[in-house]
N, C-alpha and C positions, 0 to 999 in steps of 0.2 A: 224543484225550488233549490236554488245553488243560496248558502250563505257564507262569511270567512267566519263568524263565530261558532265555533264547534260545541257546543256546550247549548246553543239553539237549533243547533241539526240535531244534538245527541236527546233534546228534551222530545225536538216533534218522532222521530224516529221509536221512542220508547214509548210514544204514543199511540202512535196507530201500532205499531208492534200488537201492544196488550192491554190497549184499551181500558173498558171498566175497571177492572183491578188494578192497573196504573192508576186511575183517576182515587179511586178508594186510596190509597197508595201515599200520594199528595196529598190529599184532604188531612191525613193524619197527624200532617206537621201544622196545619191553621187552628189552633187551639191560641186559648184566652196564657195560657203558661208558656206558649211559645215568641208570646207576643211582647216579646220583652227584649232590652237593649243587651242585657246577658247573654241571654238567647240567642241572639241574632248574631250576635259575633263569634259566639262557639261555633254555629251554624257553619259561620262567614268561615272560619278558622279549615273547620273539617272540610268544607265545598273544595276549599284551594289544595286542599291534600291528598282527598281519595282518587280512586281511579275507577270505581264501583261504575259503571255508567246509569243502572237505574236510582242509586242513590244520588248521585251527582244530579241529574237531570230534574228528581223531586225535590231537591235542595234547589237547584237553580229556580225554580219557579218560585219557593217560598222567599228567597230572596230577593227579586224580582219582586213580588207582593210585601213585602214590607221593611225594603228600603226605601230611602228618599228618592220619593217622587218616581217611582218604578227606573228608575237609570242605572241602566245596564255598562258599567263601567270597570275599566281593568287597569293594571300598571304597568310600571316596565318587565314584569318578569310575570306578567299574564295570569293576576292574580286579580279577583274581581274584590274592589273596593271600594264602593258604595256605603255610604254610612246609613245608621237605622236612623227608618224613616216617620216612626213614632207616630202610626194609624194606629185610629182606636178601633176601628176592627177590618183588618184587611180582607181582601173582596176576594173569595175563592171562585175562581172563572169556572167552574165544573160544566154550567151550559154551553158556553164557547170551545171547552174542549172536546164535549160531545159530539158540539158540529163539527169543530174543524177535522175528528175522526172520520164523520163521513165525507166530508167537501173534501180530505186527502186521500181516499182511498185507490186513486190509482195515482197520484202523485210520487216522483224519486225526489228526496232529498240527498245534496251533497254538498261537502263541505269545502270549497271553492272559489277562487277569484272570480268577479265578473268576468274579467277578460277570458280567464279557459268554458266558462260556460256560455259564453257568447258567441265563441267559437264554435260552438255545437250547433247553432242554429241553421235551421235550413229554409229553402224559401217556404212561403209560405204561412211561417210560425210567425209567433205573437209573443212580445217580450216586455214584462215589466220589470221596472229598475225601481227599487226602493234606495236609493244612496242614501247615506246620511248626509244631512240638509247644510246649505253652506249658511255659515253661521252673518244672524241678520245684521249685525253689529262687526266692527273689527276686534272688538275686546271679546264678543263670543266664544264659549270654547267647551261646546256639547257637541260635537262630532268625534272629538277623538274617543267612543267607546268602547274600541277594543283594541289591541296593542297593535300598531301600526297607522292605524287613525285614516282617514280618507281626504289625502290632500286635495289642493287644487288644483295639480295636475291628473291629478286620478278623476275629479270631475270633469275637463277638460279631454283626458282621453275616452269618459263614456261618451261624451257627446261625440267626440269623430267618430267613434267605433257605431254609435246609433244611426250616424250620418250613410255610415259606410252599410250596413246594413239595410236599410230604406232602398239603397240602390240595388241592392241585389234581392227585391221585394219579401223581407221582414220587415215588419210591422215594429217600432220599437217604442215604447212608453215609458215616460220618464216624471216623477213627481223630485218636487224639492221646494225649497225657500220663493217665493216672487221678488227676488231683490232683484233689482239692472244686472248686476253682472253675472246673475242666472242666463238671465232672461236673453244677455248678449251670446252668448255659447251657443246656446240651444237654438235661437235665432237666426244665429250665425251658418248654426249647423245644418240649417235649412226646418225645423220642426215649427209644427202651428202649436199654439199656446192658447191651454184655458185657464186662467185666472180662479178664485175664490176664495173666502175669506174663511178661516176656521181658526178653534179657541188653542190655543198654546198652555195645555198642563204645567208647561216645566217649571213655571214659579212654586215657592215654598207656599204660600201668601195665594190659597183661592178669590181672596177678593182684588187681586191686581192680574190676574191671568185674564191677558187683553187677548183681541181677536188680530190674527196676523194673514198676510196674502199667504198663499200657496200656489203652485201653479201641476196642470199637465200639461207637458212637452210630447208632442207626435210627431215618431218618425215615419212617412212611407202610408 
């Protein structure tokens, strides 16, 4: 699994690393005293500074769980700031970490551009592309989550590099937003499209989090 956010390689990586005791590890920061606007910014304060990677990565997660709306965001100087997100009791994934220790156990994680890890592939292989989604609206502006952001040319060269792959029989998979000018790229690029409707978290406001398209793009 290639990502460009380092601080999400360095959290899965310290995971399977040391398991149980990691997860013990994290749990220790989800306390009812942690769970406070204080808290969270001292948190936020020390995350941006240390270098510690097991503490960084158990911080990442706690912040992660109780910022706004789990949004994983940074600034210009690669400082993650997310404001608190004022859950009255944030959800400690302990089961999902358990499995994804086993469901990664021969998995590599690196921390990496699409493009050099796409390079890597060989016939045969099978590739999923999580990009961050092009935003549904023009005022949208939840893609840029981590410093450098994933423009629209960056969307524009997964789709030819998917395209270009398919021909040299890799399989390439691509999810994102169902707007037309997804749907032209990928279209374009020669991929069959599946449609489906799912709920969109990212409102503040659970009673206005409407159901939006999504799509799978297959290449090859």
């Amino acid at each position: 699994m290639a990502d460009t956010n380092p601080d999400l390689i360095n959290l899965y990586k310290q995971l399977t690393k040391e398991g149980s005791p990691f997860i013990r590890y994290c749990r220790s920061f989800f306390t009812h005293a942690n769970n406070s606007k204080s808290k969270y910014y001292q948190y936020r304060i020390e995350f941006n500074k240390i270098t510690n990677t097991r503490r960084k990565s158990a911080l990442f997660l706690y912040l992660n769980r109780h910022c706004y709306n789990g949004l994983v965001r940074y600034n210009s100087r690669s400082e993650f700031n997310t404001p608190f997100g004022r859950h009255i009791a944030p959800y400690f994934p302990e089961h999902e970490m358990k499995y994804f220790i086993i469901a990664a156990d021969k998995a590599e994680f690196v921390n990496t551009s699409f493009q050099d890890c796409m390079k890597k592939a060989r016939k045969g292989d099978i590739i999923y592309c999580d990009p961050p989604y092009a935003p549904l609206t023009n005022t949208a502006c939840f893609t840029n989550y981590h410093t450098g952001g994933f423009s629209w040319d960056d969307q524009l060269q997964l789709a030819n590099i998917a395209s270009k792959l398919a021909n040299k029989g890799i399989q390439v998979v691509i999810s994102n937003h169902d707007i037309k000018l997804i749907r032209d790229i990928y279209e374009g690029a020669g991929a069959q499209i599946t449609s489906f409707q799912v709920q969109r978290m990212i409102s503040s406001n659970a009673n206005n989090r409407s159901r939006v398209g999504e799509l799978i793009a297959i290449f090859g």
